[in-house]
C-alpha positions as CSV (number, residue, x, y, z in Angstrom):
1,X,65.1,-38.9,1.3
2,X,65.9,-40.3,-1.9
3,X,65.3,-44.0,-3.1
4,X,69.2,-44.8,-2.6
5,X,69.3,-43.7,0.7
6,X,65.7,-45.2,2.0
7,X,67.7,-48.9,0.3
8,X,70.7,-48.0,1.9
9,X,69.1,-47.6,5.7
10,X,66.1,-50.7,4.6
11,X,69.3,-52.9,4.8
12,X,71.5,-51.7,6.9
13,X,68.1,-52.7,9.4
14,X,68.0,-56.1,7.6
15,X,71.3,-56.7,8.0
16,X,71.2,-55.7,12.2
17,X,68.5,-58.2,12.3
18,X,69.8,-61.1,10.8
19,X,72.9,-60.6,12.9
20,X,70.2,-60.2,16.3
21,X,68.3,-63.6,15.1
22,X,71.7,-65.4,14.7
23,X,72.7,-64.4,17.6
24,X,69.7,-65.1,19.6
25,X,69.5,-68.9,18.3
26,X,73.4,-68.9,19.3
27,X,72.6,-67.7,22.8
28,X,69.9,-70.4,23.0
29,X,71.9,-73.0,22.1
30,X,74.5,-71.9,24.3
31,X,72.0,-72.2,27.4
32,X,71.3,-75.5,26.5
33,X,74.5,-76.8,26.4
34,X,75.8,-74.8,29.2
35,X,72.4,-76.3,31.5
36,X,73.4,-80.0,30.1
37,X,77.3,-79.5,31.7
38,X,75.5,-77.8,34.9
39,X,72.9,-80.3,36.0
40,X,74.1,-83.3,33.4
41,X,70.1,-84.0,32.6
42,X,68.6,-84.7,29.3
43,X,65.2,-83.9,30.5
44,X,66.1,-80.1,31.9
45,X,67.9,-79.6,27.9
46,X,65.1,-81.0,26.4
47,X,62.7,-78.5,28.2
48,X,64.7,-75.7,27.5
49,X,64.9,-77.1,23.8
50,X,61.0,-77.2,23.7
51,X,60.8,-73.7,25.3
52,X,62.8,-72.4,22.8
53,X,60.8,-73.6,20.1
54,X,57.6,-72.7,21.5
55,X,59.2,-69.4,22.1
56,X,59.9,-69.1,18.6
57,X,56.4,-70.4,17.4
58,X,54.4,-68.1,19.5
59,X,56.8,-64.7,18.4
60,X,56.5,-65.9,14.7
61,X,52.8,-65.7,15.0
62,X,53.2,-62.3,16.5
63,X,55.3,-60.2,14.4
64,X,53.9,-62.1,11.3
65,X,50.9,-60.5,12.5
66,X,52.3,-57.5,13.2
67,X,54.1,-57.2,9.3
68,X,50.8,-57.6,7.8
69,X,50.0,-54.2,9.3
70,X,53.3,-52.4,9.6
71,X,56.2,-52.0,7.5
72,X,59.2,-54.6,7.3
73,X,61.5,-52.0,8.8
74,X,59.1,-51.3,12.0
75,X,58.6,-54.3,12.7
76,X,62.5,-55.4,12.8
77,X,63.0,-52.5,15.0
78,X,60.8,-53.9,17.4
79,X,61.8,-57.1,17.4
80,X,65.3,-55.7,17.5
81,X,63.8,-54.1,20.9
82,X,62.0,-56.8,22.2
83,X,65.0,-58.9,22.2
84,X,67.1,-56.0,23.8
85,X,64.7,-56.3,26.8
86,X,64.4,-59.4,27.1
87,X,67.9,-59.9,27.3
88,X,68.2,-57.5,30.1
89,X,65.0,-59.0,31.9
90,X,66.8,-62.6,31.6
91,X,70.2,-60.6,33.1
92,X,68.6,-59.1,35.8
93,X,67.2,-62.4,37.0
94,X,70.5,-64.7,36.4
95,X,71.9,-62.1,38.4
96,X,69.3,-61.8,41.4
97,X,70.0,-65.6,42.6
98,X,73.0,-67.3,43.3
99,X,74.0,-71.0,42.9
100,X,69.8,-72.0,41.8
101,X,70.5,-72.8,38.7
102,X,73.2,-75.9,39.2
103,X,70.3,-77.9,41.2
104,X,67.9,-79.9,39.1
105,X,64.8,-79.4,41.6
106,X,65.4,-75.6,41.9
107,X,62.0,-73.8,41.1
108,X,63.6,-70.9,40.2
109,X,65.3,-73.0,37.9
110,X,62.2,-73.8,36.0
């Protein structure tokens, strides 16, 4: 493979992740908001805020671990992944319960 080609493919990899981590602060965002007009409580945004961030604390600590041992491009890949399952995971569940997620006291809520 020649250096143009290994540059080329480096950011065409770059360039699908920024577009998954934009999306994926989008889609949180999107939860809050849509939670707030669902259940109209500050508190159940606020968690889902603080989940969010503590979500994003604990993955920085991961894959920052993980890049210190690993390429840049193998470790976007698996975030890339991780966030393709995740998704689906999150989908599968939404899907599995019907009207749980308009009621404040819901466990399956939290």
């Amino acid at each position: 493979m020649t250096p143009k080609n290994h540059y080329s493919v480096f950011h065409h990899v770059l360039g699908n992740n920024f577009i998954a981590g934009t999306t994926n602060a989008f889609i949180w965002f999107a939860l809050t908001y849509w939670t707030f007009l669902e259940t109209r409580s500050v508190l159940v945004t606020s968690w889902i805020g603080g989940i969010f961030t503590v979500a994003n604390m604990f993955s920085t600590l991961f894959l920052g671990a993980f890049v210190d041992h690993h390429t840049k491009k193998n470790v976007m890949i698996v975030s890339s992944l991780m966030s393709l399952v995740f998704y689906i995971l999150a989908a599968l569940i939404y899907f599995s319960y019907d009207g749980t997620w308009t009621d404040i006291t819901s466990f399956r809520l939290w």
